[in-house]
N, C-alpha and C positions, 0 to 999 in steps of 0.2 A: 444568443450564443448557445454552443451544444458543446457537450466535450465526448470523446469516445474513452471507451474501457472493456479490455478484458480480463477475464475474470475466471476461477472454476466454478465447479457446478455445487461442490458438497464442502466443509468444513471439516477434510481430512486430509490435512498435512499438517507436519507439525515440527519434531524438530530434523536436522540437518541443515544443509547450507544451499542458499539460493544464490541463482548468478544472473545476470542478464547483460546483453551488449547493448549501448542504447546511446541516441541522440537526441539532445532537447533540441526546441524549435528556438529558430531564430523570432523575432516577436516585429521583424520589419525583413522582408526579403533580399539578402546577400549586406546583411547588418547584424555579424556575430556580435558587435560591441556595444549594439544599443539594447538596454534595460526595458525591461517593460512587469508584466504579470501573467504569470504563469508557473505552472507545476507540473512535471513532469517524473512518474514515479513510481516504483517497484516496490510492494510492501502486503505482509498477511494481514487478514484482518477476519473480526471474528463481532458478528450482535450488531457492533456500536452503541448506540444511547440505548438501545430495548430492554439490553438483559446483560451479557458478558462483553464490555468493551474493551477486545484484544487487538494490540497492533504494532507490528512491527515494520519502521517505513525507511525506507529511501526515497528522499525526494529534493530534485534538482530544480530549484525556484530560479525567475525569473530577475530578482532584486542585482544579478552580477554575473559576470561571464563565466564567474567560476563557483558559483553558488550551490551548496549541497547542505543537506542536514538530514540527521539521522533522529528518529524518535522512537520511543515507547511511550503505546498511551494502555492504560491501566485502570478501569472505574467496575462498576456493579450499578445498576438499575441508575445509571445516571440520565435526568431528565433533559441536558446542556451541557457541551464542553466548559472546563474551565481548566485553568493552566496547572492546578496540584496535580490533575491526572495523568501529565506528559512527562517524559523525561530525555529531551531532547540536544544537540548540540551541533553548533552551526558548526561547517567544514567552511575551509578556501583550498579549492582546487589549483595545481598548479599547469591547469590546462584549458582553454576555452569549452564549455562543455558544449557547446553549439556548432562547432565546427567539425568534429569528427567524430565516430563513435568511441564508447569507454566503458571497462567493463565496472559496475557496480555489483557488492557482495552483503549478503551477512549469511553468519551461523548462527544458530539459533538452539541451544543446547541448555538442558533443565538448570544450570546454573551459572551460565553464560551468555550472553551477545557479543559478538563483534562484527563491526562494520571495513569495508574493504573497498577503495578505488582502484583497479588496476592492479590488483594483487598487494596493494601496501596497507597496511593496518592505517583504519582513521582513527579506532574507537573502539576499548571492552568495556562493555557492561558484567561484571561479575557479584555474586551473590544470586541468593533467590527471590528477595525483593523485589514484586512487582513485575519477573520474570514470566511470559505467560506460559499458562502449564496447558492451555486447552488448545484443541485441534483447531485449523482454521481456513480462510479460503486465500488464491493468491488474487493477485491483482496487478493492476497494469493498466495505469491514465494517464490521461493528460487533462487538467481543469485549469480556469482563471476564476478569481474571486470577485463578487459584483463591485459594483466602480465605488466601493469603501476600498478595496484593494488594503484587507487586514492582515493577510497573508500571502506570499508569491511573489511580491515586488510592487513597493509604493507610485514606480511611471508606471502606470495603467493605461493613460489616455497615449504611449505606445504601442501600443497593443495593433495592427494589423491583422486581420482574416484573411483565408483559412490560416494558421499555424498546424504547422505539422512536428509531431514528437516522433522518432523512428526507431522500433527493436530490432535486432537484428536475430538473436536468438535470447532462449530463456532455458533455463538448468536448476533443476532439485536435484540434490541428491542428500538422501534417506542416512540418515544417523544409523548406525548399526544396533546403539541401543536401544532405539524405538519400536516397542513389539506390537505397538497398539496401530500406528496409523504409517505411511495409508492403508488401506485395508486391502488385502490380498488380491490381487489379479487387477488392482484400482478400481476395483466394485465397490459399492456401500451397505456391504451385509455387516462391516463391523462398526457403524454408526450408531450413536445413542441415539431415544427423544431427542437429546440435548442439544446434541450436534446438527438436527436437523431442524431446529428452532427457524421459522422465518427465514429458513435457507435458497428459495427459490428466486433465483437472479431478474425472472421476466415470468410474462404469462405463457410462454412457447418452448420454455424447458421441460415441461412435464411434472415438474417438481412441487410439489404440493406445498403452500405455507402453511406450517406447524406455528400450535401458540398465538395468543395474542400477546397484543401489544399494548402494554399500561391497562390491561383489564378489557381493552377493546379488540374485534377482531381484526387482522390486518387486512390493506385496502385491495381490491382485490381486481384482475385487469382480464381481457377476452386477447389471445392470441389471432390477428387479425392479417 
């Protein structure tokens, strides 16, 4: 199995509000009601396990026809997830999310989250605990979990190929108060070291990987 993803190039967005119109995959062809595994999903993200693990997710799992959940996960040089670092909560949708497109939201604002289906509030996250404060990249998948099926929906052995996830559009829009990111003209002249830690997505971006990884240097590929 393969999954697709896209992605940006640099770890400079940050706060404002993201939108996207999207459909999950059905996990059996013209069978919106059958369960299987999968995840389908619109969310920032920043390191993971290396160095700053930032993230803010939307993501529409496979375990029900109306299955969504929102998370924060939140660590520092962490070697392995484990579940203190999330802060997650399961939605029930009042719509098949497999049969027609819907739009999913969050803002993301220095002492706020809130999550959005279709313009109706699911979820605030308020305070600054755990809120991430650093730049990041966006993102945009679709994955299944090996046949342990720990996350995405326990019928796995459901699951048909290909499954197709469908965007229709995607939308940032820029906090007013954010003087830092993205960087003017959507260049990356206002990027730290930091930000550009192990930021290169493939070997045919051009993008150099900065830093190692746990003291080692990171793996390195030929644009082919």
């Amino acid at each position: 199995r393969s999954s697709g993803e896209m992605r940006t190039r640099h770890n400079m967005f940050r706060y404002g509000l993201y939108e996207v119109r999207m459909k999950a995959p059905m996990v059996q062809p013209d069978a919106p009601e059958t369960d299987g595994n999968f995840v389908a999903t619109m969310f920032v993200f920043r390191d993971g396990k290396f160095k700053h693990w930032r993230e803010i997710d939307i993501e529409v799992t496979g375990d029900s026809s109306g299955a969504l959940q929102s998370n924060v996960i939140y660590a520092e040089n962490a070697f392995d997830f484990t579940i203190d670092m999330e802060d997650s909560e399961r939605h029930k949708m009042p719509f098949n999310v497999r049969t027609d497109f819907h739009t999913y939201a969050f803002e993301w604002l220095p002492d706020r989250i809130a999550w959005y289906a279709d313009g109706q509030l699911l979820r605030e996250k308020k305070g600054g605990k755990n809120i991430p404060k650093l730049s990041a990249k966006i993102i945009m998948n679709l994955w299944m979990f090996d046949e342990r099926a720990l996350f995405g929906g326990k019928q796995i052995e459901n699951n048909r190929f290909p499954m197709r996830s469908e965007y229709d559009w995607f939308r940032f829009y820029k906090w007013d108060g954010d003087a830092d990111y993205p960087c003017a003209g959507m260049g990356d002249e206002c990027l730290t070291e930091d930000d550009r830690y192990v930021s290169s997505n493939n070997p045919c971006d051009g993008i150099p990987q900065v830093g190692t990884v746990f003291g080692k240097e990171p793996c390195k590929a030929s644009c082919v």
